[in-house]
C-alpha positions as CSV (number, residue, x, y, z in Angstrom):
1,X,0.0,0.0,0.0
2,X,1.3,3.4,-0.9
3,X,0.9,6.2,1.5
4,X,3.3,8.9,-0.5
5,X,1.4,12.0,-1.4
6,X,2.6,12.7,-4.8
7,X,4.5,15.7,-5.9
8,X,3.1,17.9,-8.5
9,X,5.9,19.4,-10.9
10,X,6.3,22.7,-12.9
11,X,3.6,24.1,-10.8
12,X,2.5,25.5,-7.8
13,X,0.1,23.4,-5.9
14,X,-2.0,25.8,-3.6
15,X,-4.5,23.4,-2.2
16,X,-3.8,23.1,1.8
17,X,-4.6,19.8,3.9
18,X,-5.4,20.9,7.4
19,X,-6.2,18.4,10.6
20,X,-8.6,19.0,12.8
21,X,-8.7,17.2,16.3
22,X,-9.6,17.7,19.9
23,X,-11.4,15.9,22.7
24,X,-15.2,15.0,23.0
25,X,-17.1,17.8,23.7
26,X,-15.0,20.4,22.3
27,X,-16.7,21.4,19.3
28,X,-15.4,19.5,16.2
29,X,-18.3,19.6,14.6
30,X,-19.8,22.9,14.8
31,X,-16.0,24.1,13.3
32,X,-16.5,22.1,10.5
33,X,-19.6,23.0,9.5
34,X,-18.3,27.0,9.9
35,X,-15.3,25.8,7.3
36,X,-17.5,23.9,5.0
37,X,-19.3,27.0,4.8
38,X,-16.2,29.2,3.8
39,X,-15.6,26.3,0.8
40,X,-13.8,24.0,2.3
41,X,-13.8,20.4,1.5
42,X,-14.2,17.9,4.6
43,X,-14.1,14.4,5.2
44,X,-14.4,13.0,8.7
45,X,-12.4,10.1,9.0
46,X,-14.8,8.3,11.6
47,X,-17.8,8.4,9.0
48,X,-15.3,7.6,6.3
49,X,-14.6,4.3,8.2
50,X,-18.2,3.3,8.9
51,X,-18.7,3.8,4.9
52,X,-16.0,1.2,4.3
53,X,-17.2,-1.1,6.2
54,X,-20.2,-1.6,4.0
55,X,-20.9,-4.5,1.7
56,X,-18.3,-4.1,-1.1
57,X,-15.9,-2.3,0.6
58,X,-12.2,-3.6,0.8
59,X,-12.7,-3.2,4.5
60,X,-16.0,-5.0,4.6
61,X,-14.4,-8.5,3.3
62,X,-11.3,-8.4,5.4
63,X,-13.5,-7.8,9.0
64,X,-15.9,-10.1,8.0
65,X,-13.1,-12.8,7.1
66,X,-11.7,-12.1,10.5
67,X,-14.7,-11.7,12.7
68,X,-17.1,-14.4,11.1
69,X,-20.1,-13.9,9.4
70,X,-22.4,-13.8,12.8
71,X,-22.3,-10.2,12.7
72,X,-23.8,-9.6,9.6
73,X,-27.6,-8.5,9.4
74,X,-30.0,-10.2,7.4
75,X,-29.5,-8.1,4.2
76,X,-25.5,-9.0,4.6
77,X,-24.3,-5.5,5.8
78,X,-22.4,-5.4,8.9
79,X,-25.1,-5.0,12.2
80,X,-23.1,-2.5,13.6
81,X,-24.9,-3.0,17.0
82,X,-23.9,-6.1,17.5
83,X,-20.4,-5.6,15.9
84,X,-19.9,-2.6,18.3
85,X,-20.9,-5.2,21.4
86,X,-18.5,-7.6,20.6
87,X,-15.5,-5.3,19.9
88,X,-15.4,-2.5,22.4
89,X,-15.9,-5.1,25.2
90,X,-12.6,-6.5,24.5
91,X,-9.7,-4.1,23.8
92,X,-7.8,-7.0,21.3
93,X,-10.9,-7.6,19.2
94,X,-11.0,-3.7,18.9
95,X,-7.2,-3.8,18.3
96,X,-7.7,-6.5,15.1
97,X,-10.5,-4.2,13.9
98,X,-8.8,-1.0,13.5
99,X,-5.6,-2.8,12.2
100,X,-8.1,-3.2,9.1
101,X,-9.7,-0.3,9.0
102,X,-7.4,2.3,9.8
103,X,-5.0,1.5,7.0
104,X,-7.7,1.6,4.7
105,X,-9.2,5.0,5.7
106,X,-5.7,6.9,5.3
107,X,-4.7,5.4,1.4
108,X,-8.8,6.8,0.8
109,X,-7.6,9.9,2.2
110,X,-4.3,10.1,0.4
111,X,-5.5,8.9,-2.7
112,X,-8.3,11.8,-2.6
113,X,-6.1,14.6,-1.7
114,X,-3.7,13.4,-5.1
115,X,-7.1,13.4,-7.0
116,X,-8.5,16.8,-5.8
117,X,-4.8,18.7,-5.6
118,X,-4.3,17.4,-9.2
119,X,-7.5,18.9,-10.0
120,X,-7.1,21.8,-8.4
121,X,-10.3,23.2,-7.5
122,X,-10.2,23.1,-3.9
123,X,-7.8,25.4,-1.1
124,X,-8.5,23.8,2.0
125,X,-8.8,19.9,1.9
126,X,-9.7,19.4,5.9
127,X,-9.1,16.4,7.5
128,X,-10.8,15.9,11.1
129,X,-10.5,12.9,13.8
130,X,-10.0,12.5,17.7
131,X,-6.7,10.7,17.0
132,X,-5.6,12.1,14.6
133,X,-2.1,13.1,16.0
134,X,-2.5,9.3,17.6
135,X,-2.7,8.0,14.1
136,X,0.1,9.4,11.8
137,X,-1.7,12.1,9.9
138,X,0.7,15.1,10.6
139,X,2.7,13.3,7.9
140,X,0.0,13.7,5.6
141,X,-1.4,17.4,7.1
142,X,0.2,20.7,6.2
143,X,-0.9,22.3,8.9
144,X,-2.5,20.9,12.7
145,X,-5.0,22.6,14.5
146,X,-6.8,21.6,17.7
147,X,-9.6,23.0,18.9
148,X,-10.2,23.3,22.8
149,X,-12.6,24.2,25.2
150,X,-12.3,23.9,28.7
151,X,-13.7,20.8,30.7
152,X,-17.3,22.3,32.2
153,X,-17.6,23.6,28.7
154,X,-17.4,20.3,27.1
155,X,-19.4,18.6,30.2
156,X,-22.0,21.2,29.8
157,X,-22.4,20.4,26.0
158,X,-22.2,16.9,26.1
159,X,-24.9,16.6,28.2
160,X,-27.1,18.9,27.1
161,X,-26.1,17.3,23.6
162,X,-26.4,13.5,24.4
163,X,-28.0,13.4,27.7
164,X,-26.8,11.0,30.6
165,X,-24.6,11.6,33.6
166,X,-21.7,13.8,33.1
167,X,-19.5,11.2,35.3
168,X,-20.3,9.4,32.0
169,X,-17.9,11.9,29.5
170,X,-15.7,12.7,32.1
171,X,-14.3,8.7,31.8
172,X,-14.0,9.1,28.5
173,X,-12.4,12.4,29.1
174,X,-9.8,10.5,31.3
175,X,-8.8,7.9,28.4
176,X,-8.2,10.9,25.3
177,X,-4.7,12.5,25.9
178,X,-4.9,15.8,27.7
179,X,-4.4,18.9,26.6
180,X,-0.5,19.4,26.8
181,X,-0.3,16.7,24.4
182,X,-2.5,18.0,21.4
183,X,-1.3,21.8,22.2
184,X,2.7,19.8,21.9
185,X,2.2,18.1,18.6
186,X,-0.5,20.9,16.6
187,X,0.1,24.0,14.6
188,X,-2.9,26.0,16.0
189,X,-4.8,26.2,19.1
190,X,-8.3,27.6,18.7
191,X,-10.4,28.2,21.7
192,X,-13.7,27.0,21.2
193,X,-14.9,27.5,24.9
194,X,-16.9,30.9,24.5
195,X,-19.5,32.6,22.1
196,X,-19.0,30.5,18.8
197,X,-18.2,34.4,16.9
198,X,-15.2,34.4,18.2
199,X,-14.4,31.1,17.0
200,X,-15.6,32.0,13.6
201,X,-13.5,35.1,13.5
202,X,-10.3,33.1,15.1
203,X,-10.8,30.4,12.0
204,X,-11.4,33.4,9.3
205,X,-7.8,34.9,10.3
206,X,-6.2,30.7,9.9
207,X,-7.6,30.5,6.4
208,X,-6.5,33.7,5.1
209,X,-2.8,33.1,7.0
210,X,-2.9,29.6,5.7
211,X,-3.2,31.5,2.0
């Protein structure tokens, strides 16, 4: 599998590939929305993974090769409910499934950013994922940028967002990396915790620097 971005030659290739990454609760989405908004292209590489999972897919034959056909549905696809019972109650079957997955999603990703900088009809090709540091992408990404907020912010979202207990997210909060880590390893810190304006005027000023 190749994973080499290719080199254009005898011209300048403008088109920027940004990563964007932060914790649960911090306000991913709502900045990608804001940048699809100002033309940027975005692929999430969670959803990107659930897509090639489906019947078809690459992905799709080597999970259920591994796993077993018991956790397909009746109409073949994968049931992800009982899929996501049997893996993330057992941190090696979880292991085995992203060692399929995850190599997959980055040659989609790499292939499509050759495809649409070749084209050129795109500046900002933004890539977006919790582990994305975790996973290898600053080799792909031009630039890193993690957005924060602090912790009651993200409680207080979360669970007016997705309901439950907020003892709930703040176990999850204790298993991401903290703070000091994505700050170490990214480009750009944007502060998501207060009125979202700000945020939008903090992300205008990246774009036009990333220019």
């Amino acid at each position: 599998m190749n994973l080499i971005i290719q080199e254009q030659d005898g011209f300048n290739v403008p088109m920027k590939v940004i990563g964007i990454t932060g914790g649960i609760g911090c306000g991913k989405s709502e900045v990608l929305r804001f940048l699809e908004d100002q033309g940027a292209y975005v692929i999430e590489a969670d959803k990107l993974a659930h897509s090639l999972m489906s019947k078809g897919q690459k992905a799709y034959d080597n999970i259920v090769d591994e796993f077993g056909r018991g956790i397909l549905s009746e109409d073949g696809e994968i049931d992800r409910g009982k899929f996501s019972r049997l893996v993330f109650q057992d941190e090696a079957l979880l292991a085995r499934l992203n060692d399929i997955v995850h190599p997959e999603v980055k040659e989609y990703i790499i292939n499509d950013i050759n495809d649409k900088r070749t084209a050129g009809t795109i500046d900002y090709y933004i890539i977006e994922a919790a582990l994305l540091i975790q996973d290898g992408y600053k080799d792909i990404c031009d630039e890193m940028w993690y957005v924060y907020a602090d912790v009651d912010t993200r409680l207080s979202r979360l669970v007016k967002g997705r309901g439950g207990e907020a003892s709930k997210y703040l176990s999850v909060m204790d298993n991401q990396d903290d703070e000091d880590y994505y700050r170490l390893h990214s480009d750009e810190v944007i502060d998501n915790s207060g009125d979202f304006e700000n945020t939008q005027n903090v992300l205008k000023a990246l774009l036009n620097k990333s220019r």
